[in-house]
py3Dmol code that shows the C-alpha trace and the ligand (Angstrom):
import py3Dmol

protein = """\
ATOM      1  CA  UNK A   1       5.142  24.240  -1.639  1.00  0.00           C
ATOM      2  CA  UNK A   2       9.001  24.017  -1.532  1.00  0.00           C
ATOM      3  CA  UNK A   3      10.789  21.819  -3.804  1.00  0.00           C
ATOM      4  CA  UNK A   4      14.018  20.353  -2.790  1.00  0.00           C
ATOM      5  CA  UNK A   5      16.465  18.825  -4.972  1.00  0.00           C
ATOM      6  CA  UNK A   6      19.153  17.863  -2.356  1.00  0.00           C
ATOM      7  CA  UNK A   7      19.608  15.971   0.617  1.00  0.00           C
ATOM      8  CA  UNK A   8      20.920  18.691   2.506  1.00  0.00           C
ATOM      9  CA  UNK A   9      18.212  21.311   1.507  1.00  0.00           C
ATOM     10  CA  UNK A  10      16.063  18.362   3.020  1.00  0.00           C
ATOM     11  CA  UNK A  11      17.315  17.408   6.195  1.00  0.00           C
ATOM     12  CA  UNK A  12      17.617  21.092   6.972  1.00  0.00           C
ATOM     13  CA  UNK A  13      14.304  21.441   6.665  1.00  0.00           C
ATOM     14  CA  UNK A  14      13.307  18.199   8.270  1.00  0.00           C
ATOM     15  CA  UNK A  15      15.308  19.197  11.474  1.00  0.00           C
ATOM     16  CA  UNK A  16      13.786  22.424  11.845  1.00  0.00           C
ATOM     17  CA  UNK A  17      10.364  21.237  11.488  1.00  0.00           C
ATOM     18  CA  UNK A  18      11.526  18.696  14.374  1.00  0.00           C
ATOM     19  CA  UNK A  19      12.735  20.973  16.610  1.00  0.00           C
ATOM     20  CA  UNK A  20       9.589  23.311  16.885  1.00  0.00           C
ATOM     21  CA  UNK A  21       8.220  19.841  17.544  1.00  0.00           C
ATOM     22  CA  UNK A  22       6.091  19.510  14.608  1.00  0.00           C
ATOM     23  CA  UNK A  23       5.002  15.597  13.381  1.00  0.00           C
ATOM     24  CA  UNK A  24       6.371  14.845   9.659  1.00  0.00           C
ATOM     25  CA  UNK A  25       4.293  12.825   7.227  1.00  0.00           C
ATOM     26  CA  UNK A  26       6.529  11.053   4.353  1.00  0.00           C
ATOM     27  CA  UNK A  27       4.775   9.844   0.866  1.00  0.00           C
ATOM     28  CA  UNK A  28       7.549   8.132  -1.265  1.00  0.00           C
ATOM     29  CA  UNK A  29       6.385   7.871  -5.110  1.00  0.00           C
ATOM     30  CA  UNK A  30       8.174   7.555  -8.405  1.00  0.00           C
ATOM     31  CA  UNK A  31       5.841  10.568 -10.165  1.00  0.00           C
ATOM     32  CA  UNK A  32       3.540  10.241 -12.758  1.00  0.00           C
ATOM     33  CA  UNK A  33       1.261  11.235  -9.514  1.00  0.00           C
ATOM     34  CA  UNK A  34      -2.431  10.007 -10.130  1.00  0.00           C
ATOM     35  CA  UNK A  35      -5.557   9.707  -7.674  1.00  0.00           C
ATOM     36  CA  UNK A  36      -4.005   6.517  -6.224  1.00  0.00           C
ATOM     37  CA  UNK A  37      -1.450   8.784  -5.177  1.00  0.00           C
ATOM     38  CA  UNK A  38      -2.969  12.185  -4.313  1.00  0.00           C
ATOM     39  CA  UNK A  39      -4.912   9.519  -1.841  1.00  0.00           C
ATOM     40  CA  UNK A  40      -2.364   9.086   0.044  1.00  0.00           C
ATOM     41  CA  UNK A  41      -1.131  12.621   0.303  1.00  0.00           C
ATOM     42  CA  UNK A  42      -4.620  13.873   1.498  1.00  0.00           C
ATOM     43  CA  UNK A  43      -4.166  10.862   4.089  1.00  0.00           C
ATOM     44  CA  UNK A  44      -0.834  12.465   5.249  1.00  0.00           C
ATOM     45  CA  UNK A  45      -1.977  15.882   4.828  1.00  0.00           C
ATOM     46  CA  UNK A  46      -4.907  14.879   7.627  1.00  0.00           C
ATOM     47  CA  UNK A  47      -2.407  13.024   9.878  1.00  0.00           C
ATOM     48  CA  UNK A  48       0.541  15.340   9.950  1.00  0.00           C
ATOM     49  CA  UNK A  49       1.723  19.172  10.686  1.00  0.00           C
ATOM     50  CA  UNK A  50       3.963  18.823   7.467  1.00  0.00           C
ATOM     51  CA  UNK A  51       3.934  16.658   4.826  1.00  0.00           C
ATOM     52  CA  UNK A  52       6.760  15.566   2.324  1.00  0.00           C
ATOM     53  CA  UNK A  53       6.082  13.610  -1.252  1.00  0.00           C
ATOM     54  CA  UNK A  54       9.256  12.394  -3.157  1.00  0.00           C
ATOM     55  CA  UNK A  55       9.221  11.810  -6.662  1.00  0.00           C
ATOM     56  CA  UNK A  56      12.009   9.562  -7.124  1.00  0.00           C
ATOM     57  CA  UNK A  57      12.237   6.779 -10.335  1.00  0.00           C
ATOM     58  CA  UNK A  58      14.739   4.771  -8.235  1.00  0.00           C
ATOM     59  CA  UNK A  59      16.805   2.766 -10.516  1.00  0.00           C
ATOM     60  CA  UNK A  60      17.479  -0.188  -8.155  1.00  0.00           C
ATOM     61  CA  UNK A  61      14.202  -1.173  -7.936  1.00  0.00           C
ATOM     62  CA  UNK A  62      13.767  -1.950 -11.839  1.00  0.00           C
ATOM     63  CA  UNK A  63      15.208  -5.246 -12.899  1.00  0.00           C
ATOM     64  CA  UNK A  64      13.845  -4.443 -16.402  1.00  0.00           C
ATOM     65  CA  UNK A  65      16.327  -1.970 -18.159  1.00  0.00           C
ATOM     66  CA  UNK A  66      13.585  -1.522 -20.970  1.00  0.00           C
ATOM     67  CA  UNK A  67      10.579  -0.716 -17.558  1.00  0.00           C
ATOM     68  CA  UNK A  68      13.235   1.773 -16.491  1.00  0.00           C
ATOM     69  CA  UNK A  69      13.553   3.676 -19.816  1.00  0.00           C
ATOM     70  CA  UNK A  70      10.065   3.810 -20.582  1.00  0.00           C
ATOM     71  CA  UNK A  71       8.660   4.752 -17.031  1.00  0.00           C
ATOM     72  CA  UNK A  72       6.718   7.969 -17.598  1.00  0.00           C
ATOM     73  CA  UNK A  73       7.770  11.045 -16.006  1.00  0.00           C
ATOM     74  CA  UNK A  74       5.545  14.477 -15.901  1.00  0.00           C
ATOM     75  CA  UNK A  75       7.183  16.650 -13.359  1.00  0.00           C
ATOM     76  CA  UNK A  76       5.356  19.819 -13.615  1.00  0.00           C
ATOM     77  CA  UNK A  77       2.499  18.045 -13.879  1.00  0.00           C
ATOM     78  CA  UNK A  78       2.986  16.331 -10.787  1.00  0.00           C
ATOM     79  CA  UNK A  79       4.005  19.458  -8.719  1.00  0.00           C
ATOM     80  CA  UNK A  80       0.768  21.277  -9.601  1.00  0.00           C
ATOM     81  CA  UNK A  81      -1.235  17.812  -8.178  1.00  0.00           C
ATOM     82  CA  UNK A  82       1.257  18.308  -4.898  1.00  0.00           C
ATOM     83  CA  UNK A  83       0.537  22.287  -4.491  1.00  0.00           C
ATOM     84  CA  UNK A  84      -2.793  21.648  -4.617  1.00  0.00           C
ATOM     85  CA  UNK A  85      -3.227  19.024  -2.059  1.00  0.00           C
ATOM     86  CA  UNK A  86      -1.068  21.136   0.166  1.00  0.00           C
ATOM     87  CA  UNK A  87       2.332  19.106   0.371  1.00  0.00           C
ATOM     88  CA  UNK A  88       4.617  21.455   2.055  1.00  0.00           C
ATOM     89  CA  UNK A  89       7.686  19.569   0.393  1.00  0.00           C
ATOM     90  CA  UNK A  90       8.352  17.768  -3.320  1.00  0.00           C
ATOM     91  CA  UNK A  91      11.318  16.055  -2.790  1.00  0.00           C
ATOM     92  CA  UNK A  92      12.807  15.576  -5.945  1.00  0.00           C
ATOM     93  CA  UNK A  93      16.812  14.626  -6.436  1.00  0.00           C
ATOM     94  CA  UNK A  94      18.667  13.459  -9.007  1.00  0.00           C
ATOM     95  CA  UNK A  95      19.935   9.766  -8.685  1.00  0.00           C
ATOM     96  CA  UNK A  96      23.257  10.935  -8.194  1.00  0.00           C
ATOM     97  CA  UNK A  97      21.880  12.815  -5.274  1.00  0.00           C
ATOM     98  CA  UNK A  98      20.086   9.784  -3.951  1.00  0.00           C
ATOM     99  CA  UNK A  99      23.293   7.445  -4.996  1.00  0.00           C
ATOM    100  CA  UNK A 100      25.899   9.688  -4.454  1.00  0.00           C
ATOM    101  CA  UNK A 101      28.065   5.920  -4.933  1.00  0.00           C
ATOM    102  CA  UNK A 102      26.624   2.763  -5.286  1.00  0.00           C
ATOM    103  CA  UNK A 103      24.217   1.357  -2.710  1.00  0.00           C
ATOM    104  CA  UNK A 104      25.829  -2.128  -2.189  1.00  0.00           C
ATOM    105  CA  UNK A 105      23.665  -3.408   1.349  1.00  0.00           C
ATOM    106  CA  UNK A 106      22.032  -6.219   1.170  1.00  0.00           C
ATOM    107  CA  UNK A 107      18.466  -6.476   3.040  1.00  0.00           C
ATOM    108  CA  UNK A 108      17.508  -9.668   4.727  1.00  0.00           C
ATOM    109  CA  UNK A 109      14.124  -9.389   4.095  1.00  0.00           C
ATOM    110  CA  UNK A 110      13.225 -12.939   4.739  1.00  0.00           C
ATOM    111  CA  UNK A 111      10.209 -15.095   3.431  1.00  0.00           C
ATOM    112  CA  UNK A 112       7.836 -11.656   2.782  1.00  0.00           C
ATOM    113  CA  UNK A 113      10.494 -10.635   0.126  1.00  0.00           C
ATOM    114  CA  UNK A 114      11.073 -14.566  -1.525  1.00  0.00           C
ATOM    115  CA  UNK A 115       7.453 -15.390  -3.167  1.00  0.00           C
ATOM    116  CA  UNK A 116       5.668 -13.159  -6.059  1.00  0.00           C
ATOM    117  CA  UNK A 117       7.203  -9.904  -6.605  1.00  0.00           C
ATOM    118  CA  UNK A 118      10.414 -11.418  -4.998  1.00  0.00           C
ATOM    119  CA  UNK A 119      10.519 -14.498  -7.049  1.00  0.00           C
ATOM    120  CA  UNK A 120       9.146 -12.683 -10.384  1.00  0.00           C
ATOM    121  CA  UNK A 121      11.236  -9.432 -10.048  1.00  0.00           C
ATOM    122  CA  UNK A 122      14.798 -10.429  -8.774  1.00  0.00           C
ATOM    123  CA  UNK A 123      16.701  -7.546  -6.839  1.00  0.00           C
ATOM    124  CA  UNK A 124      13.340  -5.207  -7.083  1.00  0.00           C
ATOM    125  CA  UNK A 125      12.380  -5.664  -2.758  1.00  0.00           C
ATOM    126  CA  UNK A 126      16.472  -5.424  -2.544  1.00  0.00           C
ATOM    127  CA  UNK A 127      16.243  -2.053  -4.372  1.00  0.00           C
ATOM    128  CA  UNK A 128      12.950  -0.749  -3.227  1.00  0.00           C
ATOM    129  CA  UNK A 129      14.404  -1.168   0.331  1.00  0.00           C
ATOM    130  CA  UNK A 130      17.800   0.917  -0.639  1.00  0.00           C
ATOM    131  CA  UNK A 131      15.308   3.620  -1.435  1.00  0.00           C
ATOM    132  CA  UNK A 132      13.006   3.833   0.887  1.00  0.00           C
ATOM    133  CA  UNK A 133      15.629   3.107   3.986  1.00  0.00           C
ATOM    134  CA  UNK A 134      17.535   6.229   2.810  1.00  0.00           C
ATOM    135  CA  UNK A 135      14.374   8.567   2.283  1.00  0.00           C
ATOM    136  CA  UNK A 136      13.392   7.631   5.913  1.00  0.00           C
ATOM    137  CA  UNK A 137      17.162   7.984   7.237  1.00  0.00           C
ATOM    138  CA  UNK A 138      16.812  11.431   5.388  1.00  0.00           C
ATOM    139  CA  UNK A 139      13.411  13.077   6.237  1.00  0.00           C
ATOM    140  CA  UNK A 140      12.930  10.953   9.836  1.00  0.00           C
ATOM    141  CA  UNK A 141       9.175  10.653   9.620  1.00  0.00           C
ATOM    142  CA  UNK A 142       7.111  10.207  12.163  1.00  0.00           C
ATOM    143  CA  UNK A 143       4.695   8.410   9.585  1.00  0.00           C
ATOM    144  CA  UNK A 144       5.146   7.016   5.949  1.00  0.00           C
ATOM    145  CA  UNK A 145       2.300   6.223   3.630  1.00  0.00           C
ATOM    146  CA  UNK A 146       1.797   3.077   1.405  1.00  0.00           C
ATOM    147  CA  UNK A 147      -0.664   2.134  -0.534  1.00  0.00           C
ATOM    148  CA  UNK A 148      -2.340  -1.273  -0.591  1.00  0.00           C
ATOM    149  CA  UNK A 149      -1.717  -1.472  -4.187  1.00  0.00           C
ATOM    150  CA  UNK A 150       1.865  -2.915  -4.017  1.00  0.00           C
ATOM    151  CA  UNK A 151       0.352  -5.348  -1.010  1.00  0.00           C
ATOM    152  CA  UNK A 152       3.685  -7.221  -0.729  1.00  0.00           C
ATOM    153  CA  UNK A 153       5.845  -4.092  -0.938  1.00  0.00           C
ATOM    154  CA  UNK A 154       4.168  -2.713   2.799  1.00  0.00           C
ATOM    155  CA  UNK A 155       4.955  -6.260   4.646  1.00  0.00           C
ATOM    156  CA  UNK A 156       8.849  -6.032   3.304  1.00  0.00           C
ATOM    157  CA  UNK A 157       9.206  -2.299   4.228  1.00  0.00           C
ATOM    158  CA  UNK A 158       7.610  -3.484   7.575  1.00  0.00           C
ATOM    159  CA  UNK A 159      10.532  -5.782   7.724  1.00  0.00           C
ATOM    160  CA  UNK A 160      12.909  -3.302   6.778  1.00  0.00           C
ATOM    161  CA  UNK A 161      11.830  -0.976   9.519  1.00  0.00           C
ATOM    162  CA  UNK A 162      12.395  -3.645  12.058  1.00  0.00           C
ATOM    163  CA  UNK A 163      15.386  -4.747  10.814  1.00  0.00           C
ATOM    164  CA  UNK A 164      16.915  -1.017  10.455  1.00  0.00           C
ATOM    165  CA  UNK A 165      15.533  -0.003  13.965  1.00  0.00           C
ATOM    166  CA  UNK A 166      13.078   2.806  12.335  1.00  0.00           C
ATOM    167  CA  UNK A 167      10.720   4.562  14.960  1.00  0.00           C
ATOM    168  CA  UNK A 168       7.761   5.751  12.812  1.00  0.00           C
ATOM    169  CA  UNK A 169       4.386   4.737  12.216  1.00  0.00           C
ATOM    170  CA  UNK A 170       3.802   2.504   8.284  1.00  0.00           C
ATOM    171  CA  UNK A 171       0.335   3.510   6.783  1.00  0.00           C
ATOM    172  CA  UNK A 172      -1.665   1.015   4.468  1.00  0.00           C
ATOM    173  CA  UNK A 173      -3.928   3.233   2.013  1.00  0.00           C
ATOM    174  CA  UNK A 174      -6.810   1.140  -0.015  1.00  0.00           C
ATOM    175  CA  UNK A 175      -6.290   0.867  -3.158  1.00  0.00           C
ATOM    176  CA  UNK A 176      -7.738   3.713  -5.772  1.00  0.00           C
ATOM    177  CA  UNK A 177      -9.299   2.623  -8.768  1.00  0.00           C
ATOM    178  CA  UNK A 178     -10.719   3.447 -12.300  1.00  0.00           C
ATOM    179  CA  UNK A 179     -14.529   4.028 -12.285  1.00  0.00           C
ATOM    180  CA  UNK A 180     -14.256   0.588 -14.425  1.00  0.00           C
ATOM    181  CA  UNK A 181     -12.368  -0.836 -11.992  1.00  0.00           C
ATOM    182  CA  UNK A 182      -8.918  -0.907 -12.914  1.00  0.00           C
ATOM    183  CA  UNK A 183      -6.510  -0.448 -10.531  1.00  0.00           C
ATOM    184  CA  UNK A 184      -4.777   3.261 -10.881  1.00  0.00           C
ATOM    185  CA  UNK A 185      -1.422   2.989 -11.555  1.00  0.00           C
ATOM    186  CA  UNK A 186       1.381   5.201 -13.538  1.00  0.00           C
ATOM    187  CA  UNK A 187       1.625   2.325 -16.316  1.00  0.00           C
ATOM    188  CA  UNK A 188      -1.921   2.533 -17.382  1.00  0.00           C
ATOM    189  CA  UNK A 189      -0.825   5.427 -19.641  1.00  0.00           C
ATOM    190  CA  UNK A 190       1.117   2.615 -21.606  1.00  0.00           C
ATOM    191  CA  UNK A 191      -1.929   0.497 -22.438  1.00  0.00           C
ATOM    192  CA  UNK A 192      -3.142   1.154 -25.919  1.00  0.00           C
ATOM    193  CA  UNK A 193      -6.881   2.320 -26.370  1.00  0.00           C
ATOM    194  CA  UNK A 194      -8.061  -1.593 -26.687  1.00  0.00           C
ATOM    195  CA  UNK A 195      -5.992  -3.114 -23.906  1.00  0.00           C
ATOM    196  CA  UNK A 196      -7.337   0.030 -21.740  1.00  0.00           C
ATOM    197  CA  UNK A 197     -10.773  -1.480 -22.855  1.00  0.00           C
ATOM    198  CA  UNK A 198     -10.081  -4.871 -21.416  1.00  0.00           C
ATOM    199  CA  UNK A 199      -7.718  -4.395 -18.364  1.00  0.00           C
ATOM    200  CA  UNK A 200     -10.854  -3.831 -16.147  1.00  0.00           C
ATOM    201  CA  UNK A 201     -11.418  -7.529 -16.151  1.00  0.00           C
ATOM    202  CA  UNK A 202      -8.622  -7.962 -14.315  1.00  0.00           C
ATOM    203  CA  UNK A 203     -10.519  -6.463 -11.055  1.00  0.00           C
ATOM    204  CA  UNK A 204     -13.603  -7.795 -12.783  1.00  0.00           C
ATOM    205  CA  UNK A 205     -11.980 -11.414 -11.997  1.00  0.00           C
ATOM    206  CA  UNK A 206     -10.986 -10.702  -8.814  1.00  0.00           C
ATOM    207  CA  UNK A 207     -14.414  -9.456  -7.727  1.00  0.00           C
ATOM    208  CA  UNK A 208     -16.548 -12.143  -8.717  1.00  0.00           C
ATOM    209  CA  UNK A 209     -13.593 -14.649  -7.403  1.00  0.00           C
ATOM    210  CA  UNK A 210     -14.910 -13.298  -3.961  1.00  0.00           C
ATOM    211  CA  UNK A 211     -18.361 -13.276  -4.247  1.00  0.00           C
ATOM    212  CA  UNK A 212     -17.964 -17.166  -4.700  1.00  0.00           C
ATOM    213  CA  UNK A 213     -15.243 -18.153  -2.674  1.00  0.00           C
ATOM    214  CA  UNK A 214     -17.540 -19.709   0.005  1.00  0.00           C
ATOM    215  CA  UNK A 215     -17.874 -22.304  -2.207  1.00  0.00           C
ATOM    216  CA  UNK A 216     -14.513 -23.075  -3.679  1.00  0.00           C
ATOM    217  CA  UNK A 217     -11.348 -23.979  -2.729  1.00  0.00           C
ATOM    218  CA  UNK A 218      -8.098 -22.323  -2.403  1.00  0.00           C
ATOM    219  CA  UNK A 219      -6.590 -24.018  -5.937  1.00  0.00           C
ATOM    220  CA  UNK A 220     -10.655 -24.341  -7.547  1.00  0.00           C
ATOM    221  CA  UNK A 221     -10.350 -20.090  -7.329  1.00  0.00           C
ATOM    222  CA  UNK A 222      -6.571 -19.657  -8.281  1.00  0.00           C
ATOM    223  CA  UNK A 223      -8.098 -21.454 -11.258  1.00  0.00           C
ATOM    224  CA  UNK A 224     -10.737 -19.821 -11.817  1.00  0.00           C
ATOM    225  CA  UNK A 225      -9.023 -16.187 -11.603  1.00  0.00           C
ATOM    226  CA  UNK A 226      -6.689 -17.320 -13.902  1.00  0.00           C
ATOM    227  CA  UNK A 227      -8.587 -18.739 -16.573  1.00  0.00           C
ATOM    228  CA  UNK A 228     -11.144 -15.736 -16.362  1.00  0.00           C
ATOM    229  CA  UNK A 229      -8.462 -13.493 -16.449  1.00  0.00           C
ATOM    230  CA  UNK A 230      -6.198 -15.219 -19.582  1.00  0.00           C
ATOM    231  CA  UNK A 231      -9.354 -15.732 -21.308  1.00  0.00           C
ATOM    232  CA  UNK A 232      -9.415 -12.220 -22.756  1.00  0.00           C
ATOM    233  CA  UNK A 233      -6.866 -11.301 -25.623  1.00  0.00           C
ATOM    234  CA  UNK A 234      -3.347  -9.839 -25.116  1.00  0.00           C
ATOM    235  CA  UNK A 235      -4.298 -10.860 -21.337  1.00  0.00           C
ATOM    236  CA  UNK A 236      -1.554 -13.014 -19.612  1.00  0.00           C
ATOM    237  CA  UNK A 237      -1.548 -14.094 -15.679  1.00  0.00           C
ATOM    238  CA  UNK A 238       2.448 -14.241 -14.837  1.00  0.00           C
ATOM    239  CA  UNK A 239       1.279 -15.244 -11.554  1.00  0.00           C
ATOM    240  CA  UNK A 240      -2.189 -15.559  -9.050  1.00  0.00           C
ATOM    241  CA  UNK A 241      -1.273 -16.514  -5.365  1.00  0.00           C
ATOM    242  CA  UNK A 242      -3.867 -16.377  -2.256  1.00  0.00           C
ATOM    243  CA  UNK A 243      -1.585 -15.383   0.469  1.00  0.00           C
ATOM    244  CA  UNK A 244      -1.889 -14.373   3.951  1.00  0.00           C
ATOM    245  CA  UNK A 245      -1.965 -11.196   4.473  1.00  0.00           C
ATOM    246  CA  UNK A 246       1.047 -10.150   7.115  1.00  0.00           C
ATOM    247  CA  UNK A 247       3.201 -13.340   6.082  1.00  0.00           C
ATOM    248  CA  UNK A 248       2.768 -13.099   2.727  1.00  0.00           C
ATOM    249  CA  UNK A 249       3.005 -16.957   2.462  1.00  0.00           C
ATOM    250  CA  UNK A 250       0.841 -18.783  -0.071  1.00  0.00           C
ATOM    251  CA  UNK A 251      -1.815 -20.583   1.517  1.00  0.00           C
ATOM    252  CA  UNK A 252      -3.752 -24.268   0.541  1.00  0.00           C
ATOM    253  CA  UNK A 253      -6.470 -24.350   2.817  1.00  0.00           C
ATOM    254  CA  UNK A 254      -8.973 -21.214   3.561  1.00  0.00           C
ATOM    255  CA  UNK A 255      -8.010 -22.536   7.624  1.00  0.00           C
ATOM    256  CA  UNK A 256      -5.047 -21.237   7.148  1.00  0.00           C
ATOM    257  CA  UNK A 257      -5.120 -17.930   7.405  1.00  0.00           C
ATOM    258  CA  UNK A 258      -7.614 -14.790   9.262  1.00  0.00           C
ATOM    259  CA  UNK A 259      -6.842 -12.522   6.312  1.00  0.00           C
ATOM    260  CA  UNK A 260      -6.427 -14.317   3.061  1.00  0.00           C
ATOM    261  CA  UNK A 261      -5.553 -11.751  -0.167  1.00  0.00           C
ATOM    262  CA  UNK A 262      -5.422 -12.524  -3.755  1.00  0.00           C
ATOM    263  CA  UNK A 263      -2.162 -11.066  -5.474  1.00  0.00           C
ATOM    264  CA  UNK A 264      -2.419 -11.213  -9.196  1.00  0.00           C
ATOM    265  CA  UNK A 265      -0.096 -10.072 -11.925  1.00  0.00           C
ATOM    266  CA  UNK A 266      -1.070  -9.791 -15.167  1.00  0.00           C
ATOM    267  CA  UNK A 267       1.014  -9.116 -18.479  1.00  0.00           C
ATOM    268  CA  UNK A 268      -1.591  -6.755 -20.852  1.00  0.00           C
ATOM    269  CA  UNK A 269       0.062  -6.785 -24.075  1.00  0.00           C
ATOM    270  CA  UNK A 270       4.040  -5.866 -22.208  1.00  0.00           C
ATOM    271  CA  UNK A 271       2.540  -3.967 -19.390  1.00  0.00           C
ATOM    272  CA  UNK A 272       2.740  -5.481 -16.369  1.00  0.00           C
ATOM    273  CA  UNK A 273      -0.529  -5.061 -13.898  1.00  0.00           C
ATOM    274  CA  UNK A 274      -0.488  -6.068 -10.962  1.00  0.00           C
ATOM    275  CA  UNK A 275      -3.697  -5.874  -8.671  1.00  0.00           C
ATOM    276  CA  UNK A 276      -4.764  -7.609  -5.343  1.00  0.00           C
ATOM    277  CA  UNK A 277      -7.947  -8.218  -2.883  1.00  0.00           C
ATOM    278  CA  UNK A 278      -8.729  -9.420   0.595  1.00  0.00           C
ATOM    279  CA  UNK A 279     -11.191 -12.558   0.973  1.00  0.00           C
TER     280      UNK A 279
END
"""
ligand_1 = """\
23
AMP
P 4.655 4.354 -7.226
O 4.818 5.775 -7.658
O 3.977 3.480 -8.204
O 5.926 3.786 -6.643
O 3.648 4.430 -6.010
C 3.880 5.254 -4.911
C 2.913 4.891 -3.803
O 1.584 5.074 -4.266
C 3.046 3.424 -3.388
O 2.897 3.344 -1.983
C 1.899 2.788 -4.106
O 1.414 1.632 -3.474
C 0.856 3.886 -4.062
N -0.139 3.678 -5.106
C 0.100 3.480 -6.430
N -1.069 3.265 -7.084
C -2.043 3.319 -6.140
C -3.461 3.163 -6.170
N -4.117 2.895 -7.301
N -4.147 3.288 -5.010
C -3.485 3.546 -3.852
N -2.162 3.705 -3.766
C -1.451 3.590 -4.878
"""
view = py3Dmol.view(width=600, height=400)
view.addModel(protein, "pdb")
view.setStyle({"model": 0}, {"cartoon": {"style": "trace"}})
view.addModel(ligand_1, "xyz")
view.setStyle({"model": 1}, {"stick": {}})
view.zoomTo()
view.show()
């Protein structure tokens, strides 16, 4: 495995692998690399002739200085997960690399972009589509992996591929969880030893709200989730919407939608979980 630290040490490489006509798989992360994320590598790894990971905390995306500071980062830990899956390329600038002056486009994302995340986390889609606009502008991929995790981030980079006129293939990955359930995700290493114990009912929630949503409505199982949820200490639901699942639009009536999912994000003492299903 190679690692790059600059843009031009990238696109060389990208346009050389293009020109012996070789197909490019693309996993954007921030580090802290866990299962969730080797998932998605393995994906690409099947897919594609060679693969590239970035490890990239991208600034614009955080609207929470304090989120920002705190966000872990184990480099050499994460390279040894990327060797080892066979990534060809770690793509790993600096930010003054990535924002070599300030990125100052605004995205019109549209309704996808406006509820949840968008409402909850001003400037965050904004930011995350900076990012991931310029990593695909820089490594032209003929496919870029996602995971279902972040369900809301996949429709608005969907968006920003049709607004920007991108020609590659978007690839949802399920979501990879904690033998108890829990969703994986680099924050979990936050969560003290007791709010570790409990986060699991988040899924836990989420789970059973399924098993008996044949007999509830839309707002008796928002209800439900919540109060299940927010019943366990240091447990706080910032928001639970049902949604459908390419508009991203809340929905009232189970009619309403072919592919209803259940966003949820959920405050565990100050880290912020966020977790979804399909119905
Ligand atoms: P992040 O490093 O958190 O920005 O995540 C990088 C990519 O990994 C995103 O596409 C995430 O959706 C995906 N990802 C994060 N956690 C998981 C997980 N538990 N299962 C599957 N994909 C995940």
């Amino acid at each position: 495995m190679k690692v790059l630290r600059t843009v031009r040490e990238l696109t060389e490489a990208m346009n050389d692998a293009r020109s012996k006509g070789l197909t490019i798989g693309l996993v954007p992360t921030m580090g802290a690399l866990h299962q969730g994320h080797v998932s998605l590598m393995k994906r690409a790894r099947i897919d594609n002739d060679v693969v590239v990971a970035s490890v990239f905390v991208n600034p614009t995306q955080f609207n929470n200085p304090e989120d920002l500071r705190t966000y872990p980062r184990t480099e050499e830990a994460d390279c040894e997960k990327m060797e080892a899956i066979g990534v060809d390329y770690a793509f790993i600038p600096s930010v003054e690399e990535v924002y070599p002056e300030p990125d100052t486009r605004v995205f019109d994302l549209g309704p996808v972009a406006e509820v949840m995340e968008g409402a909850m986390r001003p400037g965050h889609f904004n930011g995350v589509a900076q990012v991931v606009s310029k990593l695909f502008r820089m490594v032209n991929p003929h496919r870029a992996y996602f995971g279902e995790k972040d369900f809301q981030q996949i429709a608005v980079i969907r968006r920003m591929v049709e607004l920007e006129g991108f020609d590659l293939e978007i690839v949802p990955c399920p979501i990879l969880r904690e033998e108890d359930g829990l969703a994986m995700s680099s924050r979990n290493v936050r969560l003290t030893p007791e709010q570790r114990a409990i986060a699991p009912a988040i899924h836990r929630a989420l789970s059973e709200s399924v098993a008996i949503a044949g007999e509830k409505s839309v707002e008796e199982l928002k209800d439900f989730v919540v109060k299940t949820i927010d019943a366990n200490p240091q447990m706080r639901t910032e928001y639970y919407e049902i949604v459908d699942g390419k508009t991203m639009q809340p929905i009232r009536d189970w009619k309403e939608s072919e592919c209803p999912v259940g966003c949820v994000t959920v405050y565990c003492g100050d880290v912020r979980l966020i977790d979804n299903i399909k119905y």
